[in-house]
C-alpha positions in Angstrom: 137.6 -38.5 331.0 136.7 -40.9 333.4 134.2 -39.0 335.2 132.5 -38.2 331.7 132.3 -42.2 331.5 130.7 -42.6 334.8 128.3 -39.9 334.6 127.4 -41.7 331.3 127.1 -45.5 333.1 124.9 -43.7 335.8 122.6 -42.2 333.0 122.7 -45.6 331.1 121.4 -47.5 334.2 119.3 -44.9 335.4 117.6 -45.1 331.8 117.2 -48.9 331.8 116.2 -49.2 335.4 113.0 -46.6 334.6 112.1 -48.9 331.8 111.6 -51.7 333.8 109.9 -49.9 336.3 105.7 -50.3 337.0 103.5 -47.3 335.3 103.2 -44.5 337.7 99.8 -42.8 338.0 100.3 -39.9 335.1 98.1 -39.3 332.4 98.6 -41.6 328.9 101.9 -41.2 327.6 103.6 -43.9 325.3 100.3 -46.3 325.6 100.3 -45.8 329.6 98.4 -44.3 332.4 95.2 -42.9 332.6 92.6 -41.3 330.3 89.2 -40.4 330.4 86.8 -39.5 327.9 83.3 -37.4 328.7 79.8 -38.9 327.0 76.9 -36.7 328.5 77.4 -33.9 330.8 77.9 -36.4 334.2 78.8 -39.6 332.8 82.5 -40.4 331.8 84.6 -43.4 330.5 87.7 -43.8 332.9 90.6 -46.1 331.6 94.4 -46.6 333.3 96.4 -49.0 330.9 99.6 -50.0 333.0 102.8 -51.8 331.7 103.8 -55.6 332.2 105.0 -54.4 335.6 102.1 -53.0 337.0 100.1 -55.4 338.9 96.3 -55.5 338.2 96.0 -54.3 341.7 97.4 -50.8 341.2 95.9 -50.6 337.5 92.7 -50.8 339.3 93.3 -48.5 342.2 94.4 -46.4 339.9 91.7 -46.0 337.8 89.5 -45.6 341.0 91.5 -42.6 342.0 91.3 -41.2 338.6 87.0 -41.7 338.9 87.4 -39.4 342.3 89.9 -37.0 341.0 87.5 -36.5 337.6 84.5 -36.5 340.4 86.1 -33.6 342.4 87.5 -31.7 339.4 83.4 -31.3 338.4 82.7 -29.9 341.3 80.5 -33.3 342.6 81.2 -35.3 345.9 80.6 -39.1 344.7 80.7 -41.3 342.0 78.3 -43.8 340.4 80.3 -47.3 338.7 77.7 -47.6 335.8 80.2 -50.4 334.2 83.7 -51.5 334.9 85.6 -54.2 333.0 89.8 -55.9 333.5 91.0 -56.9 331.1 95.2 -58.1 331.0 97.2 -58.9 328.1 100.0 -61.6 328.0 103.5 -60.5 325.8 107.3 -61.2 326.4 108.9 -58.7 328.4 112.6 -58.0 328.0 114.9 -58.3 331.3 117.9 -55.9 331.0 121.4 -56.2 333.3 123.4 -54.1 333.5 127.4 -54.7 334.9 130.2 -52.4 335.9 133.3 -53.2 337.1 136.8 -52.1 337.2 140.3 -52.8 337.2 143.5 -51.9 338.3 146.6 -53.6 336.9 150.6 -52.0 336.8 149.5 -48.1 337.7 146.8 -48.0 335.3 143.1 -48.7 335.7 140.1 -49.2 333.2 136.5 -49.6 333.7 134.4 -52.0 331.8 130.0 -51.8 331.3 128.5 -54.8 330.3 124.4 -54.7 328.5 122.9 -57.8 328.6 119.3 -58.9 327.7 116.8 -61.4 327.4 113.3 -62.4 326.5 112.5 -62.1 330.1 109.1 -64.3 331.5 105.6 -63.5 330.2 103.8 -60.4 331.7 100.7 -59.5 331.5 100.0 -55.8 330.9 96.5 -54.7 332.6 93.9 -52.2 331.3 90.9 -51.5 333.7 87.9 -49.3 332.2 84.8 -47.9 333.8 81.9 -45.7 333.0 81.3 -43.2 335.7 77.8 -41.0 336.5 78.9 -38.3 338.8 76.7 -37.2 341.0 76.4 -34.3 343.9 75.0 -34.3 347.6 75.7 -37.4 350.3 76.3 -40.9 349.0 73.3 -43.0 348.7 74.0 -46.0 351.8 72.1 -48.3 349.6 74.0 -48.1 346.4 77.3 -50.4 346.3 78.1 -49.1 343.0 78.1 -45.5 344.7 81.6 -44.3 346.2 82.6 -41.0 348.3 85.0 -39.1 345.8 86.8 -37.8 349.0 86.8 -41.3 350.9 88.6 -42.4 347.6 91.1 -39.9 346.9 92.2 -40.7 351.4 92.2 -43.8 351.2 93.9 -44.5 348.1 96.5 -41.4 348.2 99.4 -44.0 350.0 99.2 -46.6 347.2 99.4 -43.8 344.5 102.9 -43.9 342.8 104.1 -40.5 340.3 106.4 -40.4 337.9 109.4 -38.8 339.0 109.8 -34.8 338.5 112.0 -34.1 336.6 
């Protein structure tokens, strides 16, 4: 019995910890991650929506990696930012604690869980957008708006968190 009831607290906490956790770079699932939807044969919209715990940092990056990862999955070498656009969103984010204790008192023991939450602080949840051209051959020097799929996808990679397999 009393293992059953740990195994249970761990699941509990490991549940309510992931929820409070930043979006990992996955594709959209539940309103998150990344998405991308073609418009002409080279030219794509990229978003990454991220949660009230993902900075506007990583939602940014992220959506980045996505344009070279799209880039390199067509075959081209470098990507053109046609348009890009930020855009964060302020809501109430729920806090969640969690408390487990136990107790041992004349030969027999108990455990005890306590849930609490709150209305937590204002987050703001960031979406970042981008209309892509890609393009094949070296990088035009000239063109700031022009960016090395490859360079991307290195230089990025360390900053890059997944979802957990499961």
């Amino acid at each position: 019995m009393r293992q059953r009831l740990q195994a249970a607290c761990i699941l509990l906490l490991s549940t309510l910890l992931a929820a409070c956790a930043a979006t990992p770079y996955q594709p959209l699932a539940k309103g998150y991650g990344y998405s991308e939807q073609k418009l002409e044969s080279d030219r794509y919209r990229v978003a990454f929506a991220g949660n009230g715990q993902t900075s506007q940092d990583a939602v940014q990056n992220y959506l980045m990696y996505r344009a070279a990862e799209l880039t390199l999955q067509n075959g081209r070498d470098y990507f053109v930012l046609v348009g890009t656009s930020t855009q964060g969103e302020q809501g109430r984010s729920p806090d969640v604690g969690v408390g487990i204790g136990g107790f041992r008192f004349g030969g027999r023991g108990g455990l005890g869980i306590g849930i609490g939450t709150s209305t937590g602080g204002d987050k703001t949840a960031y979406r970042a957008q981008a209309e892509i051209l890609l393009r094949s051959g070296t990088k035009p020097a000239d063109d700031p708006q022009a960016f090395d799929a490859r360079d991307i996808k290195s230089n990025l990679e360390a900053q890059i968190s997944r979802p957990p397999s499961s």
